[in-house]
C-alpha positions as CSV (number, residue, x, y, z in Angstrom):
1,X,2.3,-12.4,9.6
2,X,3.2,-9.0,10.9
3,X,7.1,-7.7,9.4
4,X,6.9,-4.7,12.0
5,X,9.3,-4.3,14.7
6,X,7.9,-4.1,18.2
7,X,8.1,-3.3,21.5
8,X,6.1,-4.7,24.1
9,X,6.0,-2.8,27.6
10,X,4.1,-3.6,31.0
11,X,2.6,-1.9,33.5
12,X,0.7,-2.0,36.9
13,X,-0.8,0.3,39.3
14,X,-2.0,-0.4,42.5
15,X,-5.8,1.4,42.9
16,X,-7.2,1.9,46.1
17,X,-10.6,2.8,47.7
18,X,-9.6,6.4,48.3
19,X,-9.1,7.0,45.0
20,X,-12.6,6.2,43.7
21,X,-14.4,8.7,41.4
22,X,-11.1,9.9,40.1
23,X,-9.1,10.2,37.2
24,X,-6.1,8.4,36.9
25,X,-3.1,8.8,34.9
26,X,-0.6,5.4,33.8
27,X,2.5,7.3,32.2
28,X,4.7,6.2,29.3
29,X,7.3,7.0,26.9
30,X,5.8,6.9,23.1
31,X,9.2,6.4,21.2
32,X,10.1,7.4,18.1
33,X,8.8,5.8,15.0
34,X,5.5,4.4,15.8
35,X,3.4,3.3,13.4
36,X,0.4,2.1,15.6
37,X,0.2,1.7,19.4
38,X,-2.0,-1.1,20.6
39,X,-3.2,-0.8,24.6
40,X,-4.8,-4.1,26.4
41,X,-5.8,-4.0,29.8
42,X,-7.0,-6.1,32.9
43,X,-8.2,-5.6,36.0
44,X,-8.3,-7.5,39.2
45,X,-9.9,-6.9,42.3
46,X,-8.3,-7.3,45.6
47,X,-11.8,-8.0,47.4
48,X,-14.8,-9.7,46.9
49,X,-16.8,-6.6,44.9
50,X,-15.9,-6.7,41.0
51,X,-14.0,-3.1,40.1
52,X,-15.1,-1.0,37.6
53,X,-12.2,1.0,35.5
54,X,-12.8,3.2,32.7
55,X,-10.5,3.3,29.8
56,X,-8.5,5.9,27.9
57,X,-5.3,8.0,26.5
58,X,-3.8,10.8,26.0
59,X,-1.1,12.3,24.1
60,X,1.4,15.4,25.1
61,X,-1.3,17.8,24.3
62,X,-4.9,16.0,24.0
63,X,-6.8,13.6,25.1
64,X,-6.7,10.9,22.3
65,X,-9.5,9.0,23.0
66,X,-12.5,7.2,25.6
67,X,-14.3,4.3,25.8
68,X,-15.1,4.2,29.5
69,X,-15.9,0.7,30.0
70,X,-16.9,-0.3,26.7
71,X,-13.5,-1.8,25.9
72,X,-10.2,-3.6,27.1
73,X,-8.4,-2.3,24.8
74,X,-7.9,0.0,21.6
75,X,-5.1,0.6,19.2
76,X,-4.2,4.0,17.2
77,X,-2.4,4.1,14.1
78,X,-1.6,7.0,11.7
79,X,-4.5,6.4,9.4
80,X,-7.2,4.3,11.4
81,X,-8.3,3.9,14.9
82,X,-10.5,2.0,16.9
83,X,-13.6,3.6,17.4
84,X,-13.5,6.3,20.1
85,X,-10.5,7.0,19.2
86,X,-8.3,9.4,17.1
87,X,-5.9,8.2,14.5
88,X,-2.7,10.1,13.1
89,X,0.9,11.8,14.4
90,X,2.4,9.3,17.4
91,X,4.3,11.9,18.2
92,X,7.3,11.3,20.7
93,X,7.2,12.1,24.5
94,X,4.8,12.3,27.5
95,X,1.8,9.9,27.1
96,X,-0.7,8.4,29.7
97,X,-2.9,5.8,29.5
98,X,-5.9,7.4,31.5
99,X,-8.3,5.7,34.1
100,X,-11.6,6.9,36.2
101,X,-11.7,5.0,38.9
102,X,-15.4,4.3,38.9
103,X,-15.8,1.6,40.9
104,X,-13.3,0.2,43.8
105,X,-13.2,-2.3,46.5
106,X,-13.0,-1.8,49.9
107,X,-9.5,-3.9,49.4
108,X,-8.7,-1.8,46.2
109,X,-7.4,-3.2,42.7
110,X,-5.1,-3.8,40.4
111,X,-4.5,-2.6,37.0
112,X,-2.0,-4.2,34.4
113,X,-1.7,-2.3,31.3
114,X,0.1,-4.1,28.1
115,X,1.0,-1.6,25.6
116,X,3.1,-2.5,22.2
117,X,4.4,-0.1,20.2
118,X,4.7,-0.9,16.4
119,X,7.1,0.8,14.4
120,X,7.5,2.1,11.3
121,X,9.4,-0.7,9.5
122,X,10.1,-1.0,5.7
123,X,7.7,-4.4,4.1
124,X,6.3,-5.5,1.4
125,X,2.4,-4.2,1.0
126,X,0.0,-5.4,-1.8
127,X,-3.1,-4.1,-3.5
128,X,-4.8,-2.8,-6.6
129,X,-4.2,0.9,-7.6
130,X,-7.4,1.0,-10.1
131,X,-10.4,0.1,-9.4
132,X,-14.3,1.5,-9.9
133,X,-17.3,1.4,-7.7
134,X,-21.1,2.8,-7.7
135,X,-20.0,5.7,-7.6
136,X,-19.7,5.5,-11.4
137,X,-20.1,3.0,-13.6
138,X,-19.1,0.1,-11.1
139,X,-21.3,-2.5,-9.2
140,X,-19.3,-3.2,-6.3
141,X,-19.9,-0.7,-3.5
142,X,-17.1,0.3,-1.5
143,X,-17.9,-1.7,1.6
144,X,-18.0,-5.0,-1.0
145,X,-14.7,-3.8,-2.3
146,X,-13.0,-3.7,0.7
147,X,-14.1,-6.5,1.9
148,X,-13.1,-8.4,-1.2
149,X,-9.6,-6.7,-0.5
150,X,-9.3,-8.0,2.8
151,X,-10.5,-12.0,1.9
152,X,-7.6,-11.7,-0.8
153,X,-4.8,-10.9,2.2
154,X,-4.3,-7.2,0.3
155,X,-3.2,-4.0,1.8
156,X,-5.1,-1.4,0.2
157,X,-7.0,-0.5,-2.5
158,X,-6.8,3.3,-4.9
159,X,-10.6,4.3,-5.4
160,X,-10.3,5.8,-8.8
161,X,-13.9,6.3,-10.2
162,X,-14.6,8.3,-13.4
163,X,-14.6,11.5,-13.0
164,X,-16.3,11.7,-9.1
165,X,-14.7,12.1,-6.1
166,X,-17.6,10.9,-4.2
167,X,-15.8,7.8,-3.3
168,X,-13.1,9.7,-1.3
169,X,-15.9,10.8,1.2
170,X,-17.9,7.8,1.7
171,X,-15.4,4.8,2.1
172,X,-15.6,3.0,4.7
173,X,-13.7,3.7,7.8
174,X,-14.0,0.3,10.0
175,X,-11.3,-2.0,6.8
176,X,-8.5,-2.7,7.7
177,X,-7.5,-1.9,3.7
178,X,-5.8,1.4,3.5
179,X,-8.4,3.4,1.2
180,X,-6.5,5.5,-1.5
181,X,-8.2,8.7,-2.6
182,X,-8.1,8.8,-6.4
183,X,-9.8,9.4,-9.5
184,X,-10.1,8.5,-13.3
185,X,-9.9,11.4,-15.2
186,X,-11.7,10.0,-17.8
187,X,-11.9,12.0,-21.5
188,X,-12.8,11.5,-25.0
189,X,-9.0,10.9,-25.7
190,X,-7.2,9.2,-22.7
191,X,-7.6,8.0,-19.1
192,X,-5.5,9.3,-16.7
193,X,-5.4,8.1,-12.5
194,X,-5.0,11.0,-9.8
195,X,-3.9,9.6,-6.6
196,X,-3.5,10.2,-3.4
197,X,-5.7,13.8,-3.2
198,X,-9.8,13.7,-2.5
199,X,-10.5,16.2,-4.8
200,X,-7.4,16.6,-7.3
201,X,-9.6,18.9,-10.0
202,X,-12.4,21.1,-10.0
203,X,-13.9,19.9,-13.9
204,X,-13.0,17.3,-15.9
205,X,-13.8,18.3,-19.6
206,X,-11.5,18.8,-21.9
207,X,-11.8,19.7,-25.5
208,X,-8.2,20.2,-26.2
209,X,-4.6,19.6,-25.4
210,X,-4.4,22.8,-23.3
211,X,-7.1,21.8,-21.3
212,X,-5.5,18.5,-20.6
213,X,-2.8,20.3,-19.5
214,X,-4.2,22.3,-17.0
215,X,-6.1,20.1,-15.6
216,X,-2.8,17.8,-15.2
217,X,-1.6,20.9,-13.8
218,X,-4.2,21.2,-11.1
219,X,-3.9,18.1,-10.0
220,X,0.2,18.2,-9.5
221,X,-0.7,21.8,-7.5
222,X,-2.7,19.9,-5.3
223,X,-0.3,17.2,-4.7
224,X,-1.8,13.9,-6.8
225,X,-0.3,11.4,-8.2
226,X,-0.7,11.0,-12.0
227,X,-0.1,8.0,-13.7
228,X,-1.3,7.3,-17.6
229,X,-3.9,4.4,-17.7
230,X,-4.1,1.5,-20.7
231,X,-2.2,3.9,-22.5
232,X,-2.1,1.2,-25.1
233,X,-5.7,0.1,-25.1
234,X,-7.2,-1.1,-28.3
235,X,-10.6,0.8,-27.2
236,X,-9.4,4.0,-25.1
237,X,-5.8,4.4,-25.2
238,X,-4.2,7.6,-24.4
239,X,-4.1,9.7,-27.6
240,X,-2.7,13.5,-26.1
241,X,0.8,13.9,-26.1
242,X,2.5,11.3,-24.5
243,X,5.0,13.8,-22.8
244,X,2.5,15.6,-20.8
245,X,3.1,15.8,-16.7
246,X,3.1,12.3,-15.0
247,X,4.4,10.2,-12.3
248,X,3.7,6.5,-13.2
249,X,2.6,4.3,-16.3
250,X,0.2,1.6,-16.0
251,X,1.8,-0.9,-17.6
252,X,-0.9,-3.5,-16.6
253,X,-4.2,-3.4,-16.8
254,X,-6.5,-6.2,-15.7
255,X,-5.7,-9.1,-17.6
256,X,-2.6,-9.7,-19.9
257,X,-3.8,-9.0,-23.5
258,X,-1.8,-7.2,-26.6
259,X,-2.6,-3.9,-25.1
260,X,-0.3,-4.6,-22.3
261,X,2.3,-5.9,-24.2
262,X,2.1,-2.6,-26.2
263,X,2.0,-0.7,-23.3
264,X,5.5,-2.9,-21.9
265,X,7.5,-2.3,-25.2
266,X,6.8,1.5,-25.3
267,X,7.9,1.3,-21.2
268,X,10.8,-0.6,-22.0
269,X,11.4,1.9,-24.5
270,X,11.8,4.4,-21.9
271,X,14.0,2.7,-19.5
272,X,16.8,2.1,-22.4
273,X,16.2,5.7,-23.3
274,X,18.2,6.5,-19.7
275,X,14.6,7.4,-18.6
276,X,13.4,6.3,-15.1
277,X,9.6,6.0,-15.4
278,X,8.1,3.8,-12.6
279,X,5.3,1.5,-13.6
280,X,2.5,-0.1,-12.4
281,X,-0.8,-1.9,-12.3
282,X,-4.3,-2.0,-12.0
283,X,-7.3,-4.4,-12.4
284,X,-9.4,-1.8,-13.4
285,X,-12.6,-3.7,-11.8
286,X,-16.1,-2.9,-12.5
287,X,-18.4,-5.8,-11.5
288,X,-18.4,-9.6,-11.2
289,X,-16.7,-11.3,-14.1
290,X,-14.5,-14.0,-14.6
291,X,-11.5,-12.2,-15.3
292,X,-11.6,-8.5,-14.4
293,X,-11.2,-9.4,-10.8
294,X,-9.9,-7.6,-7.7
295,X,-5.8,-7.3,-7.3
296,X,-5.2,-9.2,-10.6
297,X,-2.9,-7.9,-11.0
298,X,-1.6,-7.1,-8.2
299,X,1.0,-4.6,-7.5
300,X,3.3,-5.1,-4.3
301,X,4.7,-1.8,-3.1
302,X,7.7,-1.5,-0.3
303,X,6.5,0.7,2.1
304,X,8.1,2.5,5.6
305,X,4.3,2.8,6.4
306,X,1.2,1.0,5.7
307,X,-0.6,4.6,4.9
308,X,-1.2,6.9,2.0
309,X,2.1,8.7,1.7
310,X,3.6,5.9,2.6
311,X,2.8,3.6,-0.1
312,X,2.7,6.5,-2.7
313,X,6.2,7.5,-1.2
314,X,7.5,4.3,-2.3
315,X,5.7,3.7,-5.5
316,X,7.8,7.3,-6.6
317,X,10.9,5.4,-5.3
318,X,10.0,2.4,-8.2
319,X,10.0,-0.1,-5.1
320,X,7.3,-1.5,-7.0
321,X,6.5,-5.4,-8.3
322,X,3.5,-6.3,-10.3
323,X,2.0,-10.2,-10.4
324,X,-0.9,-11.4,-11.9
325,X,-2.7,-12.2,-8.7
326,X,-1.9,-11.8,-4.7
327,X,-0.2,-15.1,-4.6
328,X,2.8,-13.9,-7.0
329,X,4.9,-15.1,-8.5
330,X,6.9,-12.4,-6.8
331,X,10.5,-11.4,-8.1
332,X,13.1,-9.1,-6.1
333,X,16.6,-7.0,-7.2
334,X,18.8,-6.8,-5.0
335,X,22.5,-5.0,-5.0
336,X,24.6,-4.7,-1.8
337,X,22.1,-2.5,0.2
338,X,20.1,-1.1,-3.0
339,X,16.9,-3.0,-4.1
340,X,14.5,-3.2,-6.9
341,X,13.5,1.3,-7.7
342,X,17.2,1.8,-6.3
343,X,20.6,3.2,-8.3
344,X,23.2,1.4,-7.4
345,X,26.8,3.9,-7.2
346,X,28.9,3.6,-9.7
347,X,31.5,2.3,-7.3
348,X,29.5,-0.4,-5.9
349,X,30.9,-4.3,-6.9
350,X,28.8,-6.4,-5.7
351,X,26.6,-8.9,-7.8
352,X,22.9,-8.2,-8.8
353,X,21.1,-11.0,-6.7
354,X,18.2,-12.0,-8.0
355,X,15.4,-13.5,-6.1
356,X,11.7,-14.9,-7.6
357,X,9.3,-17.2,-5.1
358,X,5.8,-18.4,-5.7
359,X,7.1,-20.2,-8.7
360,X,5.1,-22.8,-10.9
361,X,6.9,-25.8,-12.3
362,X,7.4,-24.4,-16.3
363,X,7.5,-21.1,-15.6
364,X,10.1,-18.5,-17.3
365,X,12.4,-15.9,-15.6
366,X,14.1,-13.3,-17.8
367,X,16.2,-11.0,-17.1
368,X,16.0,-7.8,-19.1
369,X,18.1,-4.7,-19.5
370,X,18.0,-2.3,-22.3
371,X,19.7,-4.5,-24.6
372,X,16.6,-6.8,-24.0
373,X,16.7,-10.2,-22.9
374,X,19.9,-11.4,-21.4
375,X,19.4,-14.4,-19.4
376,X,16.2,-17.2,-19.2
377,X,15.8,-19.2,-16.3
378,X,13.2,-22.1,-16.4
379,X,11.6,-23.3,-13.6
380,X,12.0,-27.3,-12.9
381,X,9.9,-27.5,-9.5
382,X,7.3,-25.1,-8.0
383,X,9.2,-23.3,-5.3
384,X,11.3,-20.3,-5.9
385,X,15.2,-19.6,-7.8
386,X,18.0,-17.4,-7.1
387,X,20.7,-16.4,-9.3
388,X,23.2,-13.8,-9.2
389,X,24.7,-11.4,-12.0
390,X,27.4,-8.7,-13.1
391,X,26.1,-5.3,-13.7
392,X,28.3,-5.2,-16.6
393,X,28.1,-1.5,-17.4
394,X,24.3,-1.8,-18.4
395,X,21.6,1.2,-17.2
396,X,19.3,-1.4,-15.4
397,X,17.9,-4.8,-14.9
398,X,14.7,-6.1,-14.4
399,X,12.8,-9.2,-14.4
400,X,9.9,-10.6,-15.9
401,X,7.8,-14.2,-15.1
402,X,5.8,-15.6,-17.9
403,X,3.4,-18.6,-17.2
404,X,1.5,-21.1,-19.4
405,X,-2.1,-20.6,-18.1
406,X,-4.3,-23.6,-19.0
407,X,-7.5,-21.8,-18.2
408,X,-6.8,-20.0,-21.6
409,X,-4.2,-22.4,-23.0
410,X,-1.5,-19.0,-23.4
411,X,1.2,-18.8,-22.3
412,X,0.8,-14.8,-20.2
413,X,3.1,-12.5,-17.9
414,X,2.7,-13.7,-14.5
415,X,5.2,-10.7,-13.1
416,X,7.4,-8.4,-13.3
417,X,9.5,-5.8,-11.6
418,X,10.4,-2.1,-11.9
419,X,14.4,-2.2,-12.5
420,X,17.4,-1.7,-10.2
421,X,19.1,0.9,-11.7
422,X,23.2,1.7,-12.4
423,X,25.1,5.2,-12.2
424,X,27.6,4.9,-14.6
């Protein structure tokens, strides 16, 4: 179901004979905000001969796009467009949906334009921020993967081969998936994911801690994302300096094992340190198997715009959630007006509301600050539980859902969120 506000509008304009083999203009205000517009139209003849009317837009300075009269309609968002078309800046003002009058009765026509405006509106987005294709040691081809992504319900995808950048270049423009540019900077010593940036270095080997360094340091120049991968893993953990330059920590990677729960205490760590380090997840795919799978886990991201900077805009603002797959169990933090990646004032009194859904009969909630554990809620009946708590002075809370899996007869985190935070 679509979260986005809208705004439908309607318009019709009379065509008549005389104005055959001529361009036509259908003006409109483009508001402030859009996300994507979306243009349907129909045509009806007042005659007996069927009309022909081409089909097109412009913005305040450029035609936008064409189709003639291939289509009956187009959308354009910021990122993706339908073909013919140009995606990116709606810009406010002076826009016209444009016509040739190619064919016209005798009697004329009429056209009715329906155009709805989407706006840029805050939501919950999910996908998988780690994956691998052909492009390096993967199976899956791009096309597969985003088609996988697109069966599973998810919103986009972080193409993070080893080493290449090949993958930012040839993705497939027609998903509806928003396509991350990334990359595994892959070394002898550590894994490390640049997002957001098609080509974030220049040369991936390293023989030393300097060269880490700079090539960290290339990568933040050029605007990527950097977030440490399996930092904890028992077969390529991160083994430079643990304070070098980065955004995010990837506190889950493909399925829950001791590396993760490594990777969780050092995390928590961190937070009751008074350091606010946002983490995430990743599946880390590479090919068919029965675990390593797409988007599990899952990270849910709450995003102004379903687009690149958008989502990594709000992945730096810790309005992140991780679950072990796209059907949750999905927790939220809420104070007053402040949410889960939030700090709440120091003045603020209202309760921390806490709010988990996609529940299992037997699962466990905990609530978690940096004096650990402070409350367990057990879940009777599949469904979801709310519960409310003080602040209390503490730096943050968080929440954590573990799961008894019979497929493995463990009992594994099922999800988790990064914390709402408290100015003291």
């Amino acid at each position: 179901m679509d979260q986005r506000r809208k705004q439908i509008e309607t318009y019709r304009r009379v065509i008549v004979h005389a104005e055959q083999s001529t361009y036509l203009e259908v003006p409109f205000q483009m508001p402030e905000q859009v996300e994507e517009i979306h243009v349907n139209f129909i045509v009806r003849s007042l005659g007996e001969s069927r009309p022909v009317i081409d089909l097109g837009i412009r913005d305040s300075r450029k035609v936008r796009g064409w189709s003639g009269g291939a289509r009956t309609g187009f959308f354009i968002g910021l990122e993706k467009a339908t073909p013919g078309y140009l995606p990116g800046e709606l810009q406010s003002g002076d826009w016209a949906v444009l016509h040739n009058a190619y064919k016209v009765p005798e009697e004329g026509c009429e056209v009715e334009l329906t155009v709805t405006f989407y706006f840029q509106t805050p939501r919950w987005l999910k996908g998988d921020l780690h994956t691998h294709s052909v492009n390096s040691d993967g199976s899956y081809t791009l096309e597969e993967s985003a088609a996988i992504m697109e069966e599973l319900g998810c919103d986009f995808i972080a193409m993070t081969d080893h080493n290449a950048v090949s993958q930012n270049y040839t993705y497939p423009r027609s998903t509806s998936v928003v396509m991350i540019p990334g990359m595994e900077f892959t070394t002898n010593f550590g894994h490390s994911n640049f997002l957001g940036i098609a080509e974030p270095i220049d040369d991936f080997r390293v023989s030393n801690q300097a060269d880490v360094n700079a090539r960290l340091a290339t990568a933040r120049e050029r605007g990527a994302k950097i977030v440490l991968n399996h930092p904890h893993c028992d077969y390529c953990p991160w083994e430079w300096d643990l304070q070098v330059d980065h955004d995010w920590w990837e506190v889950w990677n493909g399925p829950w094992t001791a590396r993760n729960d490594r990777a969780l205490a050092w995390w928590q760590e961190q937070l009751a340190s008074g350091r606010r380090l946002v983490a995430i997840g990743g599946s880390d795919v590479h090919r068919p198997d029965p675990y390593v799978k797409h988007a599990m886990p899952c990270t849910w991201v709450y995003a102004a715009t379903r687009t690149v900077p958008g989502i990594l805009e709000a992945i730096g603002q810790g309005r992140v959630a991780i679950t072990y797959s796209p059907e949750g169990p999905f927790a939220q933090l809420a104070c007053g007006a402040y949410m889960t990646g939030d700090a709440v004032p120091a003045d603020a009194a209202e309760p921390v509301k806490v709010h988990v859904q996609q529940l299992l009969a037997g699962d466990e909630i905990k609530l978690i600050s940096e004096l650990g554990v402070e409350r367990t809620e057990i879940c009777t009946t599949a469904g979801s539980i709310d519960f409310e708590v003080e602040r209390s002075g503490r730096l943050f809370y968080r929440v954590e859902v573990w799961r008894h899996f019979e497929e493995v007869n463990q009992t594994l985190m099922a999800g988790l969120t990064n914390p709402i935070y408290f100015e003291k």
